[in-house]
C-alpha positions as CSV (number, residue, x, y, z in Angstrom):
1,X,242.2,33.1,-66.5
2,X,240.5,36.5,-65.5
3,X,236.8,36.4,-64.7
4,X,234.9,38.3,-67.4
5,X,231.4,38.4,-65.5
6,X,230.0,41.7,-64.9
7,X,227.0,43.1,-63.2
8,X,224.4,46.2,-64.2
9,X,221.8,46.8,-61.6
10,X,222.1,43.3,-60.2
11,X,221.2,41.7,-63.1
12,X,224.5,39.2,-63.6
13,X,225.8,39.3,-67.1
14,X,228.7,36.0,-68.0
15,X,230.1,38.8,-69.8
16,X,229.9,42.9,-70.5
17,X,228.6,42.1,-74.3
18,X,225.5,43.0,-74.8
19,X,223.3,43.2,-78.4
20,X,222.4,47.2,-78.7
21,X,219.0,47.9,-79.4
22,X,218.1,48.1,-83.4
23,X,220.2,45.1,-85.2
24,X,218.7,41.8,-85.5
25,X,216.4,42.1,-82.4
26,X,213.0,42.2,-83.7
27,X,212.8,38.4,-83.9
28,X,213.5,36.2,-81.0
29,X,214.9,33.9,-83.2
30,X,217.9,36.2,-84.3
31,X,218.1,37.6,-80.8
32,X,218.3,33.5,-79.8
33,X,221.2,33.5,-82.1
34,X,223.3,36.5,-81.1
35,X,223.2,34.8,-77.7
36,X,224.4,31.8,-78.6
37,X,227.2,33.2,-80.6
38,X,228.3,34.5,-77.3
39,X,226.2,37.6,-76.2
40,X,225.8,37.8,-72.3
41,X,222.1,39.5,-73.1
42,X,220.2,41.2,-75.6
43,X,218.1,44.5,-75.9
44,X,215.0,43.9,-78.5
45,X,214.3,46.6,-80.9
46,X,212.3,49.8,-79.7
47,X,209.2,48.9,-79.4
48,X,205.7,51.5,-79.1
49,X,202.4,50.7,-78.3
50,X,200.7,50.7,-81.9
51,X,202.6,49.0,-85.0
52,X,204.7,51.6,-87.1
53,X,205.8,51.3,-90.6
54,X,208.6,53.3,-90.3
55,X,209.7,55.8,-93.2
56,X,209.9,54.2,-96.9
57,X,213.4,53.5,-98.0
58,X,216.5,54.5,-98.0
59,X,216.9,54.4,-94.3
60,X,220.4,53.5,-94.4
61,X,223.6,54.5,-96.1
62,X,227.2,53.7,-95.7
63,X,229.9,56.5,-94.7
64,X,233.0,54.5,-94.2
65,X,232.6,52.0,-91.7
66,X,229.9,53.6,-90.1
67,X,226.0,54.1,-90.7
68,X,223.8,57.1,-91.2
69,X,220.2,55.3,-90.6
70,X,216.8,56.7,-90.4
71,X,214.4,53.8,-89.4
72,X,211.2,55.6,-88.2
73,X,210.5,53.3,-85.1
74,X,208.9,50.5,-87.3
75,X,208.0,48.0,-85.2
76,X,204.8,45.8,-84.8
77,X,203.3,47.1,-81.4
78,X,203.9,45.6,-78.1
79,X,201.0,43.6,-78.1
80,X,202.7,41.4,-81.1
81,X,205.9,41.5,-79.5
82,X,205.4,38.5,-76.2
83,X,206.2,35.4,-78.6
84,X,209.4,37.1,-79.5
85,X,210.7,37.1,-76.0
86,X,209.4,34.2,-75.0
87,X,211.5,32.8,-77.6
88,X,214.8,34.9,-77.0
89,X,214.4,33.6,-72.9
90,X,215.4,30.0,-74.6
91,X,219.1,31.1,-74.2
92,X,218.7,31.6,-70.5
93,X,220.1,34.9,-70.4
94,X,218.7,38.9,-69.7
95,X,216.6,40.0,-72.2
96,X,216.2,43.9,-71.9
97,X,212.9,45.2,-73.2
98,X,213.5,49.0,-75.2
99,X,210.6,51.1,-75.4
100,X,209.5,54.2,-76.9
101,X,206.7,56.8,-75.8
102,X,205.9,60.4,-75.3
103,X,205.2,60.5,-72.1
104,X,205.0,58.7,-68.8
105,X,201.8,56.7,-69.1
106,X,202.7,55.8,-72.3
107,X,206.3,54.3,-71.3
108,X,204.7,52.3,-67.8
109,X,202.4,50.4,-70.0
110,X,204.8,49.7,-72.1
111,X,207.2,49.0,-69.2
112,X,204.4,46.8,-67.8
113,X,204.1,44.6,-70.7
114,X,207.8,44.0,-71.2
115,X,207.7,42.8,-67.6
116,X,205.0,40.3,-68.1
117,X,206.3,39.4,-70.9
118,X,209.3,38.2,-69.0
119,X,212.3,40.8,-69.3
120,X,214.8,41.0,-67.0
121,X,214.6,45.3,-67.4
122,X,214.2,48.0,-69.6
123,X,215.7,50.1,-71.5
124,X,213.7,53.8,-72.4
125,X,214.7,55.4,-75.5
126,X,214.9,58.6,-74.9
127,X,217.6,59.5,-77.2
128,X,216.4,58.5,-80.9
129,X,217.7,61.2,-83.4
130,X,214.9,61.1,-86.2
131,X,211.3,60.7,-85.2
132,X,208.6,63.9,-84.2
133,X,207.1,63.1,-80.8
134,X,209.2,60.2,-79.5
135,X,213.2,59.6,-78.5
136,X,214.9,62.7,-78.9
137,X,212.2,65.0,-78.7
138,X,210.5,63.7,-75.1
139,X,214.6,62.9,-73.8
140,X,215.8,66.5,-74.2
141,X,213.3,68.1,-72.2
142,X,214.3,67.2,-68.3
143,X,211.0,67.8,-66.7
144,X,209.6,65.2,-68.8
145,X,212.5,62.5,-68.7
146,X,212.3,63.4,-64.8
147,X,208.7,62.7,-65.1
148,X,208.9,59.3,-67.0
149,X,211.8,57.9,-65.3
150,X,210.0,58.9,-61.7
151,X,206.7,57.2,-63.4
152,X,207.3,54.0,-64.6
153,X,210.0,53.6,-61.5
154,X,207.5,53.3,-59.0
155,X,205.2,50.6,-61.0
156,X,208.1,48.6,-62.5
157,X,210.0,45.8,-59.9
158,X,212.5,44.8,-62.7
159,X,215.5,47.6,-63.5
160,X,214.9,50.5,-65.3
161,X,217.9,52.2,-68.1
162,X,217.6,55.2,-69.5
163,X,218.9,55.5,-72.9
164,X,220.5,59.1,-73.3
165,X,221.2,61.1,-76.4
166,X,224.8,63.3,-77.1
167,X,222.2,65.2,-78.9
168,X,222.0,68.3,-75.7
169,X,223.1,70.9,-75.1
170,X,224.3,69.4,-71.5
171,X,224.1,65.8,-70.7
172,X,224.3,66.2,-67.1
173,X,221.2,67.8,-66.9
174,X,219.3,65.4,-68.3
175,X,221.4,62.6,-66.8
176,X,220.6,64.1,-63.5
177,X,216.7,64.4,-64.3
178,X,216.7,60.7,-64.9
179,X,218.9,59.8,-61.9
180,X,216.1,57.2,-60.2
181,X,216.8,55.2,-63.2
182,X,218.5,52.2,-62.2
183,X,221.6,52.6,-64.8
184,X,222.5,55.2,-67.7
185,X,222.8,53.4,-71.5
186,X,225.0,56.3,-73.1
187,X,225.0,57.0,-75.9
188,X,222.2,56.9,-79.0
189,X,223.5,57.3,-82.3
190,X,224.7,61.5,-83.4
191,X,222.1,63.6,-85.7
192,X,223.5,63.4,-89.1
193,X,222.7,63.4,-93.0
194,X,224.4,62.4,-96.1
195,X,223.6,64.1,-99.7
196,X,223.8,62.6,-103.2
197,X,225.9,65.5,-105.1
198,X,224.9,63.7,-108.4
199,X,220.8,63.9,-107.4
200,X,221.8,67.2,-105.5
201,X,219.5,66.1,-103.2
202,X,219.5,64.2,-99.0
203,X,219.8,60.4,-99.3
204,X,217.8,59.3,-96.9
205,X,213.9,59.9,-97.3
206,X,213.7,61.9,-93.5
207,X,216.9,63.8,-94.6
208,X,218.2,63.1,-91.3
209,X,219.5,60.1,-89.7
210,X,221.6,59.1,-86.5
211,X,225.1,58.3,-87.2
212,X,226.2,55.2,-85.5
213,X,229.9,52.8,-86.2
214,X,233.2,53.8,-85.6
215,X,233.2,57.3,-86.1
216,X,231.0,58.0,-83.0
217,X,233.1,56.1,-80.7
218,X,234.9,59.4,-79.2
219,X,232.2,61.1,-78.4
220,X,230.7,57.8,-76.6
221,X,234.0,57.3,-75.0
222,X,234.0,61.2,-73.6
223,X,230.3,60.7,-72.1
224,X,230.3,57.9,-70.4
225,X,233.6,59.4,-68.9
226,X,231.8,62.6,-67.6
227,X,228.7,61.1,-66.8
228,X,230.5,58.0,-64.8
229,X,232.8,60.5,-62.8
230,X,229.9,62.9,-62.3
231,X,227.1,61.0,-60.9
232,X,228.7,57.6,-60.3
233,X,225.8,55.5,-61.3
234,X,226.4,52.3,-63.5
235,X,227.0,53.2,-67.0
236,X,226.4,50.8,-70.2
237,X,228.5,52.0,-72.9
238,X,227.8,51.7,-76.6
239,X,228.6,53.8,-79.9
240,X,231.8,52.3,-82.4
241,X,232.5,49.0,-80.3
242,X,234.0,46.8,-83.2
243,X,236.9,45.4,-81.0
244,X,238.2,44.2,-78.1
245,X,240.3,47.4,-77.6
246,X,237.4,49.2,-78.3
247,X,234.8,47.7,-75.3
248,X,238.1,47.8,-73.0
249,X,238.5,52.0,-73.6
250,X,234.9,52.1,-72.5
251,X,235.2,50.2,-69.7
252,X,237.8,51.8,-68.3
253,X,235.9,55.3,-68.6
254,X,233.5,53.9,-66.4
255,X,231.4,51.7,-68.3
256,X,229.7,48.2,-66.3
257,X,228.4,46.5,-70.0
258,X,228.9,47.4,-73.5
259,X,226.4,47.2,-76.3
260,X,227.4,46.0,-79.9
261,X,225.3,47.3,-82.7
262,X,226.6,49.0,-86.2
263,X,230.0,46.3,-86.3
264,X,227.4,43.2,-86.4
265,X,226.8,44.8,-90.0
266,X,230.4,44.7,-90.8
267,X,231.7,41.7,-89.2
268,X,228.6,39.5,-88.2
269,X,227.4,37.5,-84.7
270,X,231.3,36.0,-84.8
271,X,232.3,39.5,-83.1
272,X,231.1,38.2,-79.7
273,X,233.2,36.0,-79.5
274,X,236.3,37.6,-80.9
275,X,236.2,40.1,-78.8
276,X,235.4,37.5,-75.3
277,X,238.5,36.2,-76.4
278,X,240.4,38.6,-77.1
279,X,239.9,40.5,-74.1
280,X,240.3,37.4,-71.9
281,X,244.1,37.5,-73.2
282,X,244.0,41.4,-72.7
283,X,243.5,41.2,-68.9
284,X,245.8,38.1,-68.0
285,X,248.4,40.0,-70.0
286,X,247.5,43.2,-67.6
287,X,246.8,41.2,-64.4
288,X,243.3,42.2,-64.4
289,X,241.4,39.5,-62.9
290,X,237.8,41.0,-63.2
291,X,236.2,43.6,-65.4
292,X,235.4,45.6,-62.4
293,X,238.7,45.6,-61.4
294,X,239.1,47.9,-65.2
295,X,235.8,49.9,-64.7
296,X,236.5,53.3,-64.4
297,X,240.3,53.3,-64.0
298,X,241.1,55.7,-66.8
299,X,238.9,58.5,-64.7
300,X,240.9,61.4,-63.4
């Protein structure tokens, strides 16, 4: 039976399946649970310095199988947020702390308390579609990403991802600005919106949202494939992972880990699972005997 362990910046995962940041990980109860229904670690929900409300609903609407959300960053400060991973560190496996900021100080703090708190690493958003002064905004300007990766690097000793939008012009320049990062989490849900032809009118309250599901899996698929043969760092991999087939094209483009997100929505915590399983089959059937053995194979 192959060996489906895998490792991202020498943290040891049983398996590449991780919870992506933003689905059922603002409680470390339900983060508890996604672990025990067979996810090798979790990322907790972006989390800022102050409590946000986030904007008023809708925040989410369907298109397809996919989402188009627009959450605001609500979240109940970092200062509220120890008790939640103490209790997701019950399962015995990584806990990876995401945070938000706009600007270096801001994300070492941060950084610092996730780390007292107990995470194993963390993961910057600098890639989320839909807020002024925070994800997007700070992670398309490469002076500034350069500046908080080089920051919060030199205080932190656990490892340090940086969460990258498909949202620039180039990729690879901002990939490259955040190259002391540890490992690259590619990619953060596409800018998007959705209008109601009946109220003539945007459905969501911030008119735009990030696009995440199926549908974005291509252009996941084609950056972690450039940025893995480019700079040859580790690579998480997330966008449209809804089956084993799915985390296996990743893979083989060059991502270490995979992060589920959007298909807990449509097929619940048993996805884990199915897809452990199923990919098990997939490698004895292809004489692959350990995930590295797949990472990267498909590069040209």
């Amino acid at each position: 039976m192959a060996d489906l362990s895998t490792s991202v910046a020498g943290i040891r995962l049983e398996n590449p399946l991780m919870l992506a940041s933003g689905i059922l990980d603002e409680n470390g109860y339900t983060m508890l649970d996604v672990m025990k229904n067979g996810a090798a670690a979790v990322v907790t929900k972006s989390i800022g310095n102050e409590e946000r409300n986030g904007y008023s609903t809708p925040i989410i609407v369907e298109y397809g199988d996919s989402l188009i959300n627009a959450v605001g960053l609500s979240n109940p400060g970092i200062d509220s947020f120890a008790e939640e991973i103490r209790i997701a560190k019950r399962a015995g496996k990584p806990v990876i702390g995401s945070i938000f900021a706009s600007d270096a100080d801001g994300f070492t703090s941060l950084g610092l308390k996730m780390q007292e708190y107990g995470c194993d690493a963390v993961e910057l958003n600098l890639s989320c579609p839909h807020v002024k002064g925070f994800g997007l905004e700070v992670g398309s300007d490469p002076d500034l990403v350069e500046d908080i990766v080089d920051e919060i690097k030199s205080k932190l000793k656990i490892p340090v991802f940086a969460k990258l939008s498909p949202n620039v012009s180039n990729i690879l320049d901002i990939a490259k600005a955040a190259e002391k990062a540890d490992a690259y989490v590619l990619i953060n849900t596409v800018k998007s919106m959705k209008i109601d032809i009946r109220a003539r009118s945007p459905v969501l309250t911030n008119i735009y949202g990030g696009l995440s599901g199926p549908a974005i899996k291509p252009v996941g698929i084609r950056y972690v494939y450039e940025v893995k043969k480019e700079t040859g760092k580790e690579i998480i991999g997330v966008g449209g992972i809804a089956s084993f087939e799915d985390a296996v094209e990743y893979i083989m483009a060059g991502a270490s880990a995979v992060q589920i997100g959007t298909a807990l929505y449509t097929r619940g915590k048993g996805i884990f699972r199915d897809i452990i399983s199923q990919m098990n089959t997939f490698m004895d059937d292809e004489g692959f005997g350990r995930i590295s053995d797949m990472v990267g194979v498909a590069i040209r």
